[in-house]
C-alpha positions in Angstrom: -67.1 41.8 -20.7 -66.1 44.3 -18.2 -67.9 44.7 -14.7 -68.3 48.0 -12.7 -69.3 48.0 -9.6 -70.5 50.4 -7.1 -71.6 52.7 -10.0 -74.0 55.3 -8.7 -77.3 56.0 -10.0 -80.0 58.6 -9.7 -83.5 57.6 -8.8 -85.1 58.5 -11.7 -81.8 57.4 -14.5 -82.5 56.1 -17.9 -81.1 54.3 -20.2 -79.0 57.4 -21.6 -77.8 58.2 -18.3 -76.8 54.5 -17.6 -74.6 54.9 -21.0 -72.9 57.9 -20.2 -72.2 57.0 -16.3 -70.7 53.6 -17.7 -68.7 55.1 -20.2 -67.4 58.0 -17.1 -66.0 55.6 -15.2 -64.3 53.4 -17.5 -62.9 56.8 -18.9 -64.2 56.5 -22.3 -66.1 57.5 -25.2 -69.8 56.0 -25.1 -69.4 55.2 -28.6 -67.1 52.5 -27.6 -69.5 50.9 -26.0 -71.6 48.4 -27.4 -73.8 47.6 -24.3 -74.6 48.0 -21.1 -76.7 45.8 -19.0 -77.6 45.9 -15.0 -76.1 43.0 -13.2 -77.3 43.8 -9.6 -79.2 47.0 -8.6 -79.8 48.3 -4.5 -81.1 51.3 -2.7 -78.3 52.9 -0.9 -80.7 55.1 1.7 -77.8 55.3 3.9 -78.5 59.3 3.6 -81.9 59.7 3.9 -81.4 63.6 2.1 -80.0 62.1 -0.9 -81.3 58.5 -1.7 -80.1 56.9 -4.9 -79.2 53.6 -6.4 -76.0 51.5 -6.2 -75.6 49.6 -8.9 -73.1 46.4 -10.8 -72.9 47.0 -14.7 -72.0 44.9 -17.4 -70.1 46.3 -20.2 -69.4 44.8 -23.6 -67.1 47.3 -25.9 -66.3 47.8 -29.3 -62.6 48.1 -28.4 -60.2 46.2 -26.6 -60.8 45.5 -22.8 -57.5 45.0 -21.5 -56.4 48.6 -22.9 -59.5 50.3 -20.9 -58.9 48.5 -17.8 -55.0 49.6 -17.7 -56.3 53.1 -18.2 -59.2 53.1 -15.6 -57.0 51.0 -12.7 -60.1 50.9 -10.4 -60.7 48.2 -8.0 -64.5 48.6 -8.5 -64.1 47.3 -12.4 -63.1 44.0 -13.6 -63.1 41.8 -16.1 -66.5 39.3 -15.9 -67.8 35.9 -17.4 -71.1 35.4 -18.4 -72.6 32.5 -16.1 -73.5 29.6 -18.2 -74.9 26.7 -15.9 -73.8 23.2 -17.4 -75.4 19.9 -16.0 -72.9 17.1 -15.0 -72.8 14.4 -17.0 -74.8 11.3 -16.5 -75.7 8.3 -17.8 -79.3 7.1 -18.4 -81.4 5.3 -15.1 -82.9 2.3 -15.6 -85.6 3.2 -13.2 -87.2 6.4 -13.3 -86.1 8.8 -10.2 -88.8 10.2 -7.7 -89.3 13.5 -6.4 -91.5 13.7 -3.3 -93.1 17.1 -2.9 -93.5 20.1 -5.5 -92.5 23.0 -3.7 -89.3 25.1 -4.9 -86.7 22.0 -4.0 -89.1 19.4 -5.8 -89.7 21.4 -8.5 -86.2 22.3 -9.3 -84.9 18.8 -8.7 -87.6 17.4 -10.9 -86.3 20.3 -13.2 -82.6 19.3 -13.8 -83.4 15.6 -14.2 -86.3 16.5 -16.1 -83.4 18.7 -18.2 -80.6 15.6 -18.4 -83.2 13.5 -19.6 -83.9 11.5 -16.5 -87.8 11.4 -16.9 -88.7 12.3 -12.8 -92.0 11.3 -11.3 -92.8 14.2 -9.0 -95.6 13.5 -6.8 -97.6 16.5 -4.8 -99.8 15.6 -1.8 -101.7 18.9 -2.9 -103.2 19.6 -6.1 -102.2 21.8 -8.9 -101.5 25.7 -7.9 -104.8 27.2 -9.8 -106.8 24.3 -7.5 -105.2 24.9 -4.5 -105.9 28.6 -4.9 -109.5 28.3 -5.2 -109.5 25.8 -2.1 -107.4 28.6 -0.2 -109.8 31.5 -1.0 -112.4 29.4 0.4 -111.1 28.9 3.3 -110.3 32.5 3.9 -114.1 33.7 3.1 -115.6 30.8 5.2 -113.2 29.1 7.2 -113.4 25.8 5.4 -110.0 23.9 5.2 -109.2 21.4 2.8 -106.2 19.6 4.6 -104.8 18.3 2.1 -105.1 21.5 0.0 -104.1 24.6 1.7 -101.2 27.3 1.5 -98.7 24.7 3.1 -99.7 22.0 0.4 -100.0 22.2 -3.3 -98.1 22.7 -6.4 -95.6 25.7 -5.5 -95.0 25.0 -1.6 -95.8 27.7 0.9 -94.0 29.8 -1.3 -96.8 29.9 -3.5 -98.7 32.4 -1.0 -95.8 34.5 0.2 -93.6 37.8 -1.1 -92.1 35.1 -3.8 -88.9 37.1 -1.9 -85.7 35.0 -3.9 -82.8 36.8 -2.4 -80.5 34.8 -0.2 -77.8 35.4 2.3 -75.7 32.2 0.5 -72.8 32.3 -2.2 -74.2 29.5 -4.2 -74.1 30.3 -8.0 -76.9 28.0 -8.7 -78.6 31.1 -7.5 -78.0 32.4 -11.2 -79.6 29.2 -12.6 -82.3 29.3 -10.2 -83.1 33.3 -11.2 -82.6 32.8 -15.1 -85.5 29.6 -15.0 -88.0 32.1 -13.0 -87.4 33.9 -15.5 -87.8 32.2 -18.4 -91.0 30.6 -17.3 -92.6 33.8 -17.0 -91.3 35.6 -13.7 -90.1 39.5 -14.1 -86.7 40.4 -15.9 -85.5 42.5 -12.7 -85.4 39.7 -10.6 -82.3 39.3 -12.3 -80.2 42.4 -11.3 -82.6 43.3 -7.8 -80.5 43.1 -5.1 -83.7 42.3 -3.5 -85.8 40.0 -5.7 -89.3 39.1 -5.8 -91.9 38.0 -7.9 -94.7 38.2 -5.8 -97.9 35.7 -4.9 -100.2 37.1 -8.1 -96.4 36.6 -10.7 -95.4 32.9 -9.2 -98.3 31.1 -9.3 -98.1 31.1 -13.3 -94.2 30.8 -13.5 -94.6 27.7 -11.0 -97.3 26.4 -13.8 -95.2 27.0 -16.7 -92.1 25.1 -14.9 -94.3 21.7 -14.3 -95.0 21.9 -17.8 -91.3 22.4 -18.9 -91.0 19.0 -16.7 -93.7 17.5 -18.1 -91.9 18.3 -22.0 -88.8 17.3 -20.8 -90.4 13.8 -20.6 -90.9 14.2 -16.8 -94.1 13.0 -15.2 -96.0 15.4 -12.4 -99.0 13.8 -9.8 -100.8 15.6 -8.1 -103.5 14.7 -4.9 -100.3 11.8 -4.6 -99.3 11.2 -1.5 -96.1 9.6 -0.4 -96.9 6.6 2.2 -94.0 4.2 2.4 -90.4 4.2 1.2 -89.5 -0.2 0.8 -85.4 -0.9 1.0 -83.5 -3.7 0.7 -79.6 -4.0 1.5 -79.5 -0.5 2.8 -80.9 0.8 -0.6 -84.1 2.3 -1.6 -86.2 -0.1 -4.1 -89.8 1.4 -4.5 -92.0 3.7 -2.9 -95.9 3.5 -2.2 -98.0 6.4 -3.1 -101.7 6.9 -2.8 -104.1 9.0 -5.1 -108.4 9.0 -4.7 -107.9 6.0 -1.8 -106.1 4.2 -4.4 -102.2 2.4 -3.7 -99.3 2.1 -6.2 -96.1 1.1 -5.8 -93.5 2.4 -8.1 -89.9 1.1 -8.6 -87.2 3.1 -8.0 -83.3 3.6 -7.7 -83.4 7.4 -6.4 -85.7 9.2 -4.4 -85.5 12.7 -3.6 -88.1 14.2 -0.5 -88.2 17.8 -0.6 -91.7 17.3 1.7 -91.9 21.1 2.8 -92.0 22.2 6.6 -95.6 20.7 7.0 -95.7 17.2 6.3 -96.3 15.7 9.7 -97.6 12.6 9.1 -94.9 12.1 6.4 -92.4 12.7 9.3 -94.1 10.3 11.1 -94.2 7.8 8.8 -90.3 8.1 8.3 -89.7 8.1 11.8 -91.3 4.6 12.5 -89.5 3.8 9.3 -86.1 3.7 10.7 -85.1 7.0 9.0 -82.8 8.9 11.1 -84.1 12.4 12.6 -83.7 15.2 15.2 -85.6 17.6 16.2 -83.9 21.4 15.2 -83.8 24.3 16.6 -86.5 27.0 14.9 -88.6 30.1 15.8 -92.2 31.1 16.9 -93.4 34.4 17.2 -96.2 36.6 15.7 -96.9 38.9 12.3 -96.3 42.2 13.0 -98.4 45.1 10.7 -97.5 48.6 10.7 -98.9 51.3 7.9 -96.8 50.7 4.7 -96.2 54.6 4.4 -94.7 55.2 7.8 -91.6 52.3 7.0 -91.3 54.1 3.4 -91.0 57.5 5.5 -88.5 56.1 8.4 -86.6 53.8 5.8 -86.2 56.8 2.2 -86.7 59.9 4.4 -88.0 62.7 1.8 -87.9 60.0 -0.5 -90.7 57.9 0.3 -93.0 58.7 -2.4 -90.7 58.3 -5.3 -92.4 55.8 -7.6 -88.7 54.4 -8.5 -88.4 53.1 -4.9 -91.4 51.3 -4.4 -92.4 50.1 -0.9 -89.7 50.0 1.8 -88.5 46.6 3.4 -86.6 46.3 6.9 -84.7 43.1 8.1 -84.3 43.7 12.2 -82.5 41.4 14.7 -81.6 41.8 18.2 -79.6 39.5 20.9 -81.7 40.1 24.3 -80.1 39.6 27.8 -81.6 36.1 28.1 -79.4 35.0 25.7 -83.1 34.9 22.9 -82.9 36.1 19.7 -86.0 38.2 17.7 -86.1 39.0 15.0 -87.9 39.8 11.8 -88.3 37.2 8.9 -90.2 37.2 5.4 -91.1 40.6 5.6 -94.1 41.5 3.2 -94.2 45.3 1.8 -97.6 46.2 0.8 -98.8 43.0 1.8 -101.4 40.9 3.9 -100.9 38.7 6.7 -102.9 35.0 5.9 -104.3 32.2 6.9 -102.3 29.3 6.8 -103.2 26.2 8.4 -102.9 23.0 7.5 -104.2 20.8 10.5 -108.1 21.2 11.7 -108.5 23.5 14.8 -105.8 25.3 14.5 -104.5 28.9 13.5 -100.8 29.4 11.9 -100.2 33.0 10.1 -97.9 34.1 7.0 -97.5 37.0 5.5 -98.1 37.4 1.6 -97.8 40.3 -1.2 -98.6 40.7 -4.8 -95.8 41.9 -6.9 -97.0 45.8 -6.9 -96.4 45.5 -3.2 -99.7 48.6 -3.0 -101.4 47.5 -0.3 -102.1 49.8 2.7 -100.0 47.8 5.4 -97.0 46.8 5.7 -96.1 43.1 7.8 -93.0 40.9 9.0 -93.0 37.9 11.2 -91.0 39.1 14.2 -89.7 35.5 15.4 -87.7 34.0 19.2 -85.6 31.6 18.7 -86.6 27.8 20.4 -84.6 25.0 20.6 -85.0 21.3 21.3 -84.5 22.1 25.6 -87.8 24.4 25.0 -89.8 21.1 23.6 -90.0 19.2 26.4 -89.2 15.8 25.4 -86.3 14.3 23.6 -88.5 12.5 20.6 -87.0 14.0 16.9 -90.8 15.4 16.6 -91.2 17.1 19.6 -90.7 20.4 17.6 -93.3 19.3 16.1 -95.9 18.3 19.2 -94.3 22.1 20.2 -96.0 23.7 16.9 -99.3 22.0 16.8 -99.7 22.9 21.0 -99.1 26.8 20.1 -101.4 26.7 17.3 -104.5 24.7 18.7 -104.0 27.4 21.4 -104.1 30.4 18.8 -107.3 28.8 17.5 -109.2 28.8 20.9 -107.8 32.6 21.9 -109.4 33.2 18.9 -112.8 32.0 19.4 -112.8 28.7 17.3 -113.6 29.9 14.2 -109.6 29.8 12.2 -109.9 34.0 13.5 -106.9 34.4 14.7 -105.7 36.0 18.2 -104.6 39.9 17.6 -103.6 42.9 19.7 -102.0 46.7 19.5 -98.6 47.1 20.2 -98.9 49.8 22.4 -101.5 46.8 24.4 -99.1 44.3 23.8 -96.3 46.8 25.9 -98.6 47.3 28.5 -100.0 44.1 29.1 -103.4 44.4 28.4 -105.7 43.2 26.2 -106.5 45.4 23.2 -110.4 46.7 23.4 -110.1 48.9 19.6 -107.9 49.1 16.8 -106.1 52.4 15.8 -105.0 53.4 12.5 -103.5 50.0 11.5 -106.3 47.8 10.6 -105.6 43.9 10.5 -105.5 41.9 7.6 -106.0 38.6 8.4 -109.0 36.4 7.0 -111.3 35.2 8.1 -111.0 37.6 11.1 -109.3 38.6 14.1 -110.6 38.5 17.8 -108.8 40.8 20.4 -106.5 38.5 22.7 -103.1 39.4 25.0 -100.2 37.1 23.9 -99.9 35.5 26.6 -103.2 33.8 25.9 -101.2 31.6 22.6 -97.6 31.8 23.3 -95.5 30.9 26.0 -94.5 33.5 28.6 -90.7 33.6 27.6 -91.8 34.3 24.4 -94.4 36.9 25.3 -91.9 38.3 27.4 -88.9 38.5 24.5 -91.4 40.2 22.4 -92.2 42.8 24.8 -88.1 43.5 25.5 -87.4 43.2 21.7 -89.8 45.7 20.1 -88.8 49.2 21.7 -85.0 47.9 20.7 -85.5 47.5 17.3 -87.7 50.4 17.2 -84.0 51.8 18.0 -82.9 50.5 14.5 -86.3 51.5 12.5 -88.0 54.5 14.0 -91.8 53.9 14.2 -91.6 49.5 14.6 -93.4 50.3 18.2 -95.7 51.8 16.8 -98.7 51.8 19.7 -101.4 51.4 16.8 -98.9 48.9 14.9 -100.9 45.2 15.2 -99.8 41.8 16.1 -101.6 38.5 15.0 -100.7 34.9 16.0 -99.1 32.6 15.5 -96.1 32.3 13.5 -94.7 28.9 13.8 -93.7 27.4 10.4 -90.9 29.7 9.8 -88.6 26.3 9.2 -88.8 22.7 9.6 -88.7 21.6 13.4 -87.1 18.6 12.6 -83.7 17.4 9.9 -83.6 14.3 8.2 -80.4 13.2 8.5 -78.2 13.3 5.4 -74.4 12.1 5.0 -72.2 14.2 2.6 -73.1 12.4 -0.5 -76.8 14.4 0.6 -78.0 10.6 0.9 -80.4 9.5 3.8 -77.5 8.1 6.4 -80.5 5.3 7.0 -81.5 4.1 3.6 -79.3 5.3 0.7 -80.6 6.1 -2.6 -82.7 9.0 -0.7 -82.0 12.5 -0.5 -83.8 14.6 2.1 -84.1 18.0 0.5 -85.0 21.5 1.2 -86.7 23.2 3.8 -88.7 20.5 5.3 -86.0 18.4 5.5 -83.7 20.7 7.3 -81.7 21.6 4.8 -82.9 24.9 3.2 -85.0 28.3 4.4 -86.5 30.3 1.6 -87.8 29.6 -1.7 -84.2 30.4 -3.2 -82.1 28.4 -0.8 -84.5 25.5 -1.0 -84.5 25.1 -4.8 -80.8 25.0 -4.9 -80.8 22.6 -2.5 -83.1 20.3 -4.6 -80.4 21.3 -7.9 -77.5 20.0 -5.6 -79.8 16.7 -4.8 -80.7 16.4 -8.7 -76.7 17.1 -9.8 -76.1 13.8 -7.1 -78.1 11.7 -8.8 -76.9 12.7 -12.1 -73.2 12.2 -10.7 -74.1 8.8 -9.0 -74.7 7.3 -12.3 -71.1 7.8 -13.5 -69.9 6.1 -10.5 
């Protein structure tokens, strides 16, 4: 198999055209080619007058390779391998391995061993992802929350209500792995060559289902409304957990234990803390969601170009380094999406941002994030990042009247220092509401403040992001775990071994992608400790 890269496309190329560009730069016939498949596909809008595609093929010909490559002498084509994922070898555990949560690091752990024939026990505090959804709705129409039962718990993680966005700044070919099992349970083919890659909320609930039940085939074993409550050890070494289900306690023997618990579980931290577990609290980010009109980023981001229909809605990844030594920037930015509600603790407002996998809504949002550290917590405890989130968002709930409504103002306010009195063009998204409140009202003043200096700078990178009738809505604080579990290089607890904090909660991970090939490397550790 031979590889081009950098091959460009037109917008609107087909198949044909795909052939015949190929066959041009490997400087032969098309009829000596037997196929041609996309391996990774990006916008290059770098010239907003002539916006095309810049893509990595994969050639297969009917001739020999080696010949074509001495004739084409092109750093841009190589030869390729096709990726094959293989599982390490293991032998069979006595005791049946646990997977604590069933977000994308749960669910891909439980996965592999599922795969090698391990029979996992993965246990969800949440329930299944079609209950959970019916629980969130609710509480978007009327406020209700189900705490145990919300967009941060459930089958799926938080991921489950987001962009499903699966691209990833790290080199880890697991990433293949990871992309090819989306897709087979159900997720969309061009996940697999989009330099960008996303299924979307309304596409990853059912892929999420369909990989439980591969699990569940694979003689694995999936519990939901189970929630983790004690981890016993003896010698240094994990020998059961305790689990609870409808006020009802089991202990379960066990060897391994994986916890990919997701960013949210509190009282789990808690309960590890007092345990013995070792901890500290991490450095993470607060902020706000950011909405601007969908069409304007498509027009400041393709130019002429922003209605083709090949390019879909625009994204924009921002950062800047302010004077105060603070970094903002933009994170899990939603095109065509709606900001959320996504609390998980009574009396208290926390946003996301979430799109389906059209991406056609009207508005376009982004968290826009400042960096905090442990010296902004005020106390040294490992879950003072923690005590940090829950005092930001019980103060979003009361600047926004008590009701889960969440605090919201105009950019244009927000630059001025006023509180907003009407909305503009850009109409918030949020449900159950939104009630007009400064920033200052939520957030800290540092943070108000590096909001204010950030904006018009990185209006300086994407023309139209201060947008006076853009909107912001508050608050943004689970962006990543405010506290690791720490690990030693085996990816074992360095308290109690035998356990393997995982994933995002953990402190390990940040994105659906990066978290389930964390829980892959945690599975493959497992698999490998039984040859030891």
């Amino acid at each position: 198999m031979i590889r081009i890269n950098e091959l460009k496309l037109p917008l609107d190329y087909d198949d044909k055209a795909l052939l015949s560009l190929s066959a041009k730069a490997l400087k032969t016939d098309a009829s000596k080619i037997d196929s041609v498949s996309l391996y990774r596909r990006s916008v290059d809008a770098r010239k907003k007058d002539n916006v095309m595609f810049s893509a990595s093929v994969d050639v297969t010909l009917k001739v020999d390779e080696d010949s074509v490559l001495r004739r084409c002498r092109s750093n841009k084509i190589a030869k390729a391998k096709k990726y094959i994922y293989e599982l390490p070898m293991s032998k069979h555990l006595e005791k049946r391995p646990i997977v604590i949560g069933a977000g994308p690091a749960g669910l891909f752990a439980a996965l592999i061993l599922a795969q090698a024939g391990q029979r996992p026990i993965l246990v969800e505090r949440g329930k299944s992802v079609d209950d959970r959804t019916s629980d969130v709705n609710e509480f978007w129409l009327t406020g209700k929350l189900d705490t145990q039962s919300n967009v941060q718990f459930g089958e799926g993680g938080a991921g489950a209500f987001s962009d499903g966005k699966l691209n990833t700044g790290t080199k880890d070919p697991r990433s293949r792995k990871i992309l090819e099992e989306f897709v087979a349970h159900g997720a969309p083919e061009e996940i697999l060559f989009s330099a960008k890659p996303h299924i979307g909320t309304d596409r990853l609930k059912p892929t999420v289902k369909a990989i439980r039940n591969d699990i569940i085939k694979n003689g694995g074993e999936v519990r939901f409304s189970t929630k983790l409550t004690k981890i016993s050890a003896a010698g240094g070494r994990v020998t059961a957990v305790e689990v609870e289900s409808n006020g009802k306690t089991q202990t379960i023997e066990t060897d391994h234990v994986i916890l990919a618990l997701g960013h949210s579980a509190r009282d789990t931290f808690e309960m590890l803390l007092g345990s013995g577990f070792a901890m500290e609290a991490k450095p993470f980010s607060v902020g706000v969601r950011i909405e601007h009109l969908q069409e304007k980023i498509n027009k400041s981001q393709y130019g002429r170009f922003y209605s083709d229909p090949h390019l879909g809605a625009a994204d924009y990844k921002l950062n800047v380094h302010l004077g105060s030594g603070r970094g903002v920037y933009t994170f899990c930015m939603c095109p065509g999406g709606c900001v959320v509600a996504a609390a998980s603790e009574n009396d208290t407002v926390v946003t996301n941002g979430m799109s389906e996998f059209a991406r056609d809504g009207r508005n376009a949002n982004s968290a826009l994030l400042v960096g905090v550290s442990p010296s902004d917590f005020g106390s040294d405890s490992p879950l003072a990042g923690v005590a940090f989130q829950r005092k930001l968002e019980c103060a979003s709930f009361t600047a926004g009247g008590e009701s889960y409504k969440a605090p919201t103002q105009r950019v244009g306010d927000l630059l001025a220092g006023r509180k907003t009195t009407s909305l503009g063009e850009v109409t918030p998204t949020y449900r159950p509401g939104v009630e007009f409140a400064r920033v200052e009202d939520y957030l800290p003043n540092y943070v108000a403040e590096s909001l204010r200096e950030a904006i018009p700078l990185l209006d300086g990178r994407l023309h139209g992001f201060a947008d006076p009738d853009a909107v912001i809505t508050g608050t943004e604080t689970r962006s990543s775990s405010p506290v690791r579990i720490l690990r030693g290089e085996s990816l074992e607890s360095l308290s109690v071994a035998g356990v393997y904090p995982c994933g995002e909660g953990a402190g390990y991970a940040g994105g659906i992608m990066s978290a389930a090939a964390d829980g892959i490397r945690c599975a493959e550790a497992i698999l490998r400790s039984t040859m030891a």
